[in-house]
N, C-alpha and C positions, 0 to 999 in steps of 0.2 A: 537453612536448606533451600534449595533454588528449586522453584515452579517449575515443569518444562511443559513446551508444545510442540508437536511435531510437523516438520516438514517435508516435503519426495519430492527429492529431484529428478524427473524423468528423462534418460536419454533414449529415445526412439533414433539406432541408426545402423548403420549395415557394414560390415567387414567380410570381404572378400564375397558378397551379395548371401550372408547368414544375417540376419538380424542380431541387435545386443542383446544378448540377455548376461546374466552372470557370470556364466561362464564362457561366454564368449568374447565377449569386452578382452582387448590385452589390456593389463593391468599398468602399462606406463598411458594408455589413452583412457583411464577411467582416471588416473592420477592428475591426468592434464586439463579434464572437467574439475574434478576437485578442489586443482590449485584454486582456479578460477573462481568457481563458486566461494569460495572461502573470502576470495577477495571479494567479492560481487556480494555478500550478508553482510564483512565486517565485523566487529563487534567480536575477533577468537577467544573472549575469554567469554563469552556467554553462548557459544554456538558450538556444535559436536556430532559429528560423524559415530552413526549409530552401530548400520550395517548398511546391507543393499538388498534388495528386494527382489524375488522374481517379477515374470513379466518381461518387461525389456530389462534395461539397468536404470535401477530407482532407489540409489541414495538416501539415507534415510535421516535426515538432519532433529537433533532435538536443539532447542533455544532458550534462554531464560526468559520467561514471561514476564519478567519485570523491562526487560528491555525489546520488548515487543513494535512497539510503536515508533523507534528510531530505527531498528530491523527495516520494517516496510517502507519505511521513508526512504530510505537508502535504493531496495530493489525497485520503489515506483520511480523514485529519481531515475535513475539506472537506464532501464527501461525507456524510460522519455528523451532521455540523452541529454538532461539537464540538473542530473547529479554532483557527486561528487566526482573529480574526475576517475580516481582509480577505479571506480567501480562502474562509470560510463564505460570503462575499456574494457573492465571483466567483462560487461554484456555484450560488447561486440566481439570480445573474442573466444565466447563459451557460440552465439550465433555462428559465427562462422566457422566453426571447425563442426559444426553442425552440419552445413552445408558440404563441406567436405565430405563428411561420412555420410550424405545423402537421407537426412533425417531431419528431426527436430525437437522441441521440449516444453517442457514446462516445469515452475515448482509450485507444488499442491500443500494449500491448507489444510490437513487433513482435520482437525477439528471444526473449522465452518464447510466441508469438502467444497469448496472452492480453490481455483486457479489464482496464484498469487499475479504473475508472470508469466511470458509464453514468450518462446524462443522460437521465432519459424522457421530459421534455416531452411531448406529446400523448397518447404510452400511459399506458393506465389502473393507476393502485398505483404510486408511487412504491417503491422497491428496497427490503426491510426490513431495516435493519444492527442490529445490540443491540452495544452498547459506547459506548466504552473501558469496558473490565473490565481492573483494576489489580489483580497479585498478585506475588506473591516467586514466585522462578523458579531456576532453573540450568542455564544451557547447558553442555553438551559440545561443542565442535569444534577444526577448526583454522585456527590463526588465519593469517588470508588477508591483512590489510591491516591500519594503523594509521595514522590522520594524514587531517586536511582542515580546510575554513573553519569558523570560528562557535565556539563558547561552551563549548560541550563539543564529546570529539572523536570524529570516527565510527571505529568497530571494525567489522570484517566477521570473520566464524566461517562455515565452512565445515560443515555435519554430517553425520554419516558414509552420509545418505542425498543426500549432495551439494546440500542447501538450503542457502540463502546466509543467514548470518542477522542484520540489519542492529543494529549495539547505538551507545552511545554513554556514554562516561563521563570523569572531567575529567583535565583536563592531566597530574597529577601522576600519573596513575593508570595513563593511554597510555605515559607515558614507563616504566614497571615493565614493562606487557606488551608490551610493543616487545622486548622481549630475548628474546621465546617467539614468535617469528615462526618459521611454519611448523610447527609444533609443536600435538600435539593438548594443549588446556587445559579446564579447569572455571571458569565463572565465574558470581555469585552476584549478584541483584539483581531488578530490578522491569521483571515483564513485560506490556507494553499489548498486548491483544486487540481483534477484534472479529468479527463474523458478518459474510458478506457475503451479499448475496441469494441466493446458493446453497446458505447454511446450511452453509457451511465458516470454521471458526473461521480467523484468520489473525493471526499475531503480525507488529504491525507495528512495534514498537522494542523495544528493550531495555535499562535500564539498569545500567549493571556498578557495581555498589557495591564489591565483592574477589574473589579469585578464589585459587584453588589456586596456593600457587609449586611445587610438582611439577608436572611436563606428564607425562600419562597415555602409554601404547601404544596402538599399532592393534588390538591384542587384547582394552585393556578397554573400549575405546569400543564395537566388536560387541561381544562378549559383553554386553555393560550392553545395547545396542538389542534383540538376539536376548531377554532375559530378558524387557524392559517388552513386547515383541510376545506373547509367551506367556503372559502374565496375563491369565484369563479374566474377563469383566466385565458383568453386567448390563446393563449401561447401553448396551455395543453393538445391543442389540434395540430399545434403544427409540427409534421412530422420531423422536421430536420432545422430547429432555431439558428443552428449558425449560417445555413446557408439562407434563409429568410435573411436575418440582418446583412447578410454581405450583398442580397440584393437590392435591401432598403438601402443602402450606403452607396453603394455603384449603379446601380439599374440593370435591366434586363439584360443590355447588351454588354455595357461596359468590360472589361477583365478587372480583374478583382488580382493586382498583383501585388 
């Protein structure tokens, strides 16, 4: 029996200058968010239209939690405009029909309440992401899950500051760390980033290329977090690193094109 977690999709917009709400949405322009969104999650056999919520009109999406972590990769892709393609177009084209209807959105995690996404439509400045930034990485955690659909397989790591942290790597590789379930591990591989409009970097995959066959202690996983917190660092003052390095790189004057 499948986990769920719940999703809202908010449409803030306006018909004939009444605001959405339930019953005011016509039901072929709540249908034409829907399509969209559907395309734009993916994954229809693990995704499900609940109800809709008052308020404005707030869709109410449940998901299989085992497929959580290629869910998000998909709408931060999306978002970024450097997804998959189908679902780069869902997003431009759930945004603009936003703007049409003189509103705007977003879909809400309601179990972290946090903003997954956000659709501006009519507000002004589209949200500014900088990514996918690709690098070699290494997590620490413990490993919480192994196993689900698709091509490679998803891992979940656990880290000692209780972030969940979503990876994926291939068949023969799950079946190795499957025998270190529950167990704090080190694993080694390529980490995708990005900024989101709040100017908070967020890793949103990971892929495990190998990993440590020793599993570590609870003693060296803090001590190792206690050490990297104590490293003092320049670059914590600086309000704004990328634009710092763009001026180390160009100078004062230069343009940065």
């Amino acid at each position: 029996m499948p986990s769920f977690k719940e999703l809202r999709f908010t449409i803030e917009g306006k018909i004939d200058g009444v605001d959405f709400t339930p019953t005011t949405i016509p039901m072929s322009r709540l249908a034409e968010y829907l399509l969209d969104l559907a395309t734009l999650l993916g994954h229809k056999e693990s995704v499900h239209l609940i109800g809709v919520k008052d308020g404005s009109a707030q869709p109410v999406i449940f998901y299989d939690e085992a497929e959580e972590g290629r869910i998000f990769h998909r709408i931060h892709g999306a978002a970024a405009g450097t997804g998959e393609p189908d679902a780069v177009e869902a997003y431009g084209r759930i945004d603009a029909r936003f703007k049409k209807d003189q509103g705007s959105g977003y879909i809400h995690d309601v179990l972290r309440n946090t903003n997954v996404i956000a659709f501006p439509g009519v507000k002004k400045g589209a949200p500014e992401t900088y990514g996918p930034i690709k690098e070699r990485a290494t997590v620490v955690g413990r490993l919480r899950r192994v196993g689900g659909k698709g091509d490679t397989i998803p891992i979940w790591l656990e880290r000692a500051d209780k972030k969940m942290i979503y990876c994926e790597t291939s068949e023969a590789l799950s079946k190795q760390l499957s025998g270190y379930y529950l167990q704090v591990i080190r694993v080694h591989g390529i980490a995708v980033w990005y900024r989101n409009p709040d100017h908070e970097w967020e890793q949103t995959r990971f892929a495990i290329q190998s990993f440590d066959p020793d599993p570590l202690s609870e003693d060296n996983i803090g001590t190792t977090i206690d050490k990297l917190r104590a490293v003092e660092s320049e670059w914590s003052s600086v309000k704004d690193p990328l634009e710092e390095l763009r001026r180390m790189r160009h100078g004062e004057d230069e343009p940065t094109q």
